[in-house]
C-alpha positions as CSV (number, residue, x, y, z in Angstrom):
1,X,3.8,0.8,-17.1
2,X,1.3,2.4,-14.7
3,X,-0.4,4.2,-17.6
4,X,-1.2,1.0,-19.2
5,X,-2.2,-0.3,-16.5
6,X,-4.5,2.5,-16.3
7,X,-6.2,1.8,-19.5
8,X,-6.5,-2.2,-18.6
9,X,-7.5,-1.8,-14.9
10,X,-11.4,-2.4,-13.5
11,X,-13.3,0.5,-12.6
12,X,-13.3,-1.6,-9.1
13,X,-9.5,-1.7,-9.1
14,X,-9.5,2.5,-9.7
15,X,-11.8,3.4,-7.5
16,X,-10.5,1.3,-4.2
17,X,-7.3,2.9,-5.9
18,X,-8.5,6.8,-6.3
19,X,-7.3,7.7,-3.0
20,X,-3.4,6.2,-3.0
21,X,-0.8,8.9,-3.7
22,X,1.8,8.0,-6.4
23,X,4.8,7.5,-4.6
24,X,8.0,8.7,-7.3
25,X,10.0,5.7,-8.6
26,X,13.2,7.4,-7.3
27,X,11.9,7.2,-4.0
28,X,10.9,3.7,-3.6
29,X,14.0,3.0,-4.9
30,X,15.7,4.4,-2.2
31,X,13.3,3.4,0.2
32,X,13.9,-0.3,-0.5
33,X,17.5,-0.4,-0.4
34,X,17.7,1.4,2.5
35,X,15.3,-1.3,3.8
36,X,17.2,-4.2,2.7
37,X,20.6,-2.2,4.4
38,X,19.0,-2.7,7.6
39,X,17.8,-6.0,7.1
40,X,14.3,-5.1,6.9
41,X,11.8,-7.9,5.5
42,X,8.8,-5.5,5.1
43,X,9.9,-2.2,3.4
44,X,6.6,0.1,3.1
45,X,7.8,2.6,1.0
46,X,5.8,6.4,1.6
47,X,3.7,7.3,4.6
48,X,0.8,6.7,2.9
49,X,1.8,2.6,2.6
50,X,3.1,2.7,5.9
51,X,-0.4,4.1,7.3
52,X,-3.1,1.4,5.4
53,X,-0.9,-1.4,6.1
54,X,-0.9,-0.4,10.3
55,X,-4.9,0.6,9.9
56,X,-5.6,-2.7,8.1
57,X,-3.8,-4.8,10.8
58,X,-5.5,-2.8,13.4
59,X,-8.7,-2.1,12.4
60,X,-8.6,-5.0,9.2
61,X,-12.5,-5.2,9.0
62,X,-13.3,-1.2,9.0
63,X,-11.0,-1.3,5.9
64,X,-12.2,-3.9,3.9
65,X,-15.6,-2.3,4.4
66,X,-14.3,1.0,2.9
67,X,-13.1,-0.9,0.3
68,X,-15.8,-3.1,-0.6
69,X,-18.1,0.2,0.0
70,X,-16.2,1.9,-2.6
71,X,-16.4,-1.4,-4.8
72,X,-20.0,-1.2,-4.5
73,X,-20.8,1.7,-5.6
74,X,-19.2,1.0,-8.8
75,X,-20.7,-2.1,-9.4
76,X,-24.3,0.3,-9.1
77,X,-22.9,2.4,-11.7
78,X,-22.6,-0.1,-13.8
């Protein structure tokens, strides 16, 4: 699934994208049901997850401006 994905995806999409670390499909697994064994209603699997989503609730303007910077420069490519 996530190499056609690959394939169909925006450039946009893979360059906001570039700098996420694959996370192995064993390990969300286990992630999530551990999650939902506690009772947890927002599982963020990997450290990685667990770092944008607390960066983008504290600082939710700095990353959309990555983002949209990264975005951009795309688009100029183009």
């Amino acid at each position: 699934m996530l190499e056609r994905s690959r394939k169909i995806r925006p450039e946009e999409t893979a360059a906001v994208s570039s700098s996420a670390s694959l996370i192995k499909p064993i390990d969300v697994a286990r992630e999530v049901v551990a999650g939902m064994g506690r009772g947890q209603f927002l599982i963020l699997p990997g450290s990685g997850t667990k770092y944008t989503y607390f960066m983008k609730r504290l600082f939710p303007g700095l990353v959309q401006s990555v983002m949209d910077n990264q975005i951009k420069k795309v688009a100029q490519r183009a």
